[in-house]
C-alpha positions as CSV (number, residue, x, y, z in Angstrom):
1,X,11.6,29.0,-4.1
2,X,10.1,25.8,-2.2
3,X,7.1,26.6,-0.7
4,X,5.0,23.8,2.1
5,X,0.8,24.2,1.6
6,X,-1.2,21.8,3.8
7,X,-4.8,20.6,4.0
8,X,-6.1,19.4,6.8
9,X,-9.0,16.4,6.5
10,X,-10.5,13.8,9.3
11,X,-12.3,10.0,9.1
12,X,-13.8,8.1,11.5
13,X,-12.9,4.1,11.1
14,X,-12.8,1.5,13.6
15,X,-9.5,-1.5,13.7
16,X,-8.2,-3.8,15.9
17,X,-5.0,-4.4,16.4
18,X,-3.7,-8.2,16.0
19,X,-1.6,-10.3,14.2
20,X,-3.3,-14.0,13.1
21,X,0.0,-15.9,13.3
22,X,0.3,-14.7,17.4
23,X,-1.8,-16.5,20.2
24,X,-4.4,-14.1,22.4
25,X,-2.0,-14.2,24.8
26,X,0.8,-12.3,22.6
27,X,-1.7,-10.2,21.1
28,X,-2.7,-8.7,24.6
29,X,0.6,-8.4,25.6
30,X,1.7,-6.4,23.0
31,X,-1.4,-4.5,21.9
32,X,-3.8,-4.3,24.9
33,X,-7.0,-3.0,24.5
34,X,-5.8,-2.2,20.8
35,X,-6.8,-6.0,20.8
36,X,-10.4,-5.7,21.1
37,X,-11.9,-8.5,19.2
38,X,-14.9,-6.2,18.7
39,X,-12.7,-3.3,17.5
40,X,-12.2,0.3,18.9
41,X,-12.6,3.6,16.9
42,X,-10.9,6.7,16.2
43,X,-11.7,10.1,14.8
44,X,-8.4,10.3,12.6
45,X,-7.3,13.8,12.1
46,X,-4.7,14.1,8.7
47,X,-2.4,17.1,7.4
48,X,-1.2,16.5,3.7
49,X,2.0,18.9,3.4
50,X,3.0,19.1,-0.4
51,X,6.3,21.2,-1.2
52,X,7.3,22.5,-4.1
53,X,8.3,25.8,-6.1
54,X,5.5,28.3,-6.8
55,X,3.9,28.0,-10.6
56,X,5.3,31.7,-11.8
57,X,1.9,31.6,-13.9
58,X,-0.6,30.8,-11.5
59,X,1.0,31.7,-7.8
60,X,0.2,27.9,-6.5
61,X,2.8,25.1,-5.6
62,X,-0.2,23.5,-6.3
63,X,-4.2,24.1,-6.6
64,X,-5.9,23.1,-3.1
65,X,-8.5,22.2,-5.0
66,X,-6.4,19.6,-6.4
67,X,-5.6,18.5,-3.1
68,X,-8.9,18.4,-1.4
69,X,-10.6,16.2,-4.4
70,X,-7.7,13.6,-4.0
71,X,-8.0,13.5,-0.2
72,X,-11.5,13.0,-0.1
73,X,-11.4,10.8,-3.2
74,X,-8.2,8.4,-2.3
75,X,-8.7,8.5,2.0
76,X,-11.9,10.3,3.1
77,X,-14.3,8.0,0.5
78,X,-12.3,5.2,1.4
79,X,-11.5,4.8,4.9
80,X,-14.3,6.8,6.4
81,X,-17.0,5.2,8.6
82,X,-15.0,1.5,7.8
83,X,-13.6,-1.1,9.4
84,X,-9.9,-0.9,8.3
85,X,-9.6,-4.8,9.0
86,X,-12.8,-5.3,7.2
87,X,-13.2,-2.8,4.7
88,X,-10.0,-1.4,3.5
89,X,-8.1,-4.3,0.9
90,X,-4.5,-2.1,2.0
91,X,-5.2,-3.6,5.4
92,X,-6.9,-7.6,4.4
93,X,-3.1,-8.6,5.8
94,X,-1.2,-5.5,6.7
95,X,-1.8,-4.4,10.9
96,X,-3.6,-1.1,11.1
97,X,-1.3,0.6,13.1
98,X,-1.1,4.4,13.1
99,X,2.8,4.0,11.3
100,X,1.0,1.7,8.5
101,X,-2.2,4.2,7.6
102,X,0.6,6.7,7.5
103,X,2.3,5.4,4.8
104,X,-0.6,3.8,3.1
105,X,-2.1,7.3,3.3
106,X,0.9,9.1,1.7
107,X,1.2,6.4,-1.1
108,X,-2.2,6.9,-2.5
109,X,-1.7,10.5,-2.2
110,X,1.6,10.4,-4.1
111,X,0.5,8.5,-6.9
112,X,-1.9,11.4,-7.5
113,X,0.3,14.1,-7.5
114,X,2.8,15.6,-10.1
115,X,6.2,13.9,-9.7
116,X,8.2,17.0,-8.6
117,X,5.6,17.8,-5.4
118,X,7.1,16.3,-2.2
119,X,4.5,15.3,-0.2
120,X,4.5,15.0,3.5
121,X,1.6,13.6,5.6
122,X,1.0,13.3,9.5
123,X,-2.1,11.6,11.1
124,X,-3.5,11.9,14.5
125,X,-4.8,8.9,16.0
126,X,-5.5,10.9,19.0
127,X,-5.2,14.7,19.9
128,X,-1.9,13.5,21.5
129,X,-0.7,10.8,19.6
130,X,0.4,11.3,15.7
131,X,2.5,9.6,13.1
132,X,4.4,11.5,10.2
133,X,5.7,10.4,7.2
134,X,7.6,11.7,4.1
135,X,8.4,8.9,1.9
């Protein structure tokens, strides 16, 4: 029986949205104010979805306690209070988009979970505007 626990977890960070090999002109054009050259911030708002069948033994797809140490540890710790253009390597050359901190968010969760777990994660930029992604 496949069973869906989530935890929800926030950080603050600031990015800017821009690609070097485009002129300022591009740049505004496609990502607006995104484009600050003095960055903007967000209060990101995350919910890691794991699935899997419940442990007979202990009752748990999987321990939230588990869950929470590897969310603070692998996103909180790092992204929190950052610069993603700055601060985060994952981002030294990748776009900070919300679609790319999705999946750079579920990767480093994956690697710390048990192979069998599917993991799902979705991340709100804003209160109205959120990415998901399952892998």
């Amino acid at each position: 029986m496949k069973v869906t626990v989530s935890r929800r977890a926030h950080f603050n960070a600031a990015h800017r949205l821009y690609r070097k090999d485009w002129s300022e002109t591009k740049n505004n054009a496609v990502f607006g104010k995104c484009n600050n050259p003095n960055y903007h911030g967000h209060n990101y708002e995350l919910i890691a979805s794991v699935t899997g069948n419940i442990d007979q033994e202990t009752g748990y797809v999987m321990d939230m306690k588990v869950l929470k140490q590897i969310i603070k540890t692998e996103i909180e710790d790092a992204f929190d209070h950052k610069n993603l253009n700055l601060d985060v390597p994952e981002f030294k050359t990748l776009n900070p988009t919300a679609e790319n901190i999705v999946v750079i968010i579920y990767n480093k969760i994956k690697a710390k979970l048990e192979s069998h777990l599917d993991l799902e994660i979705t991340l709100y930029e804003t209160p109205r505007n959120f990415v998901t992604y399952s892998g």
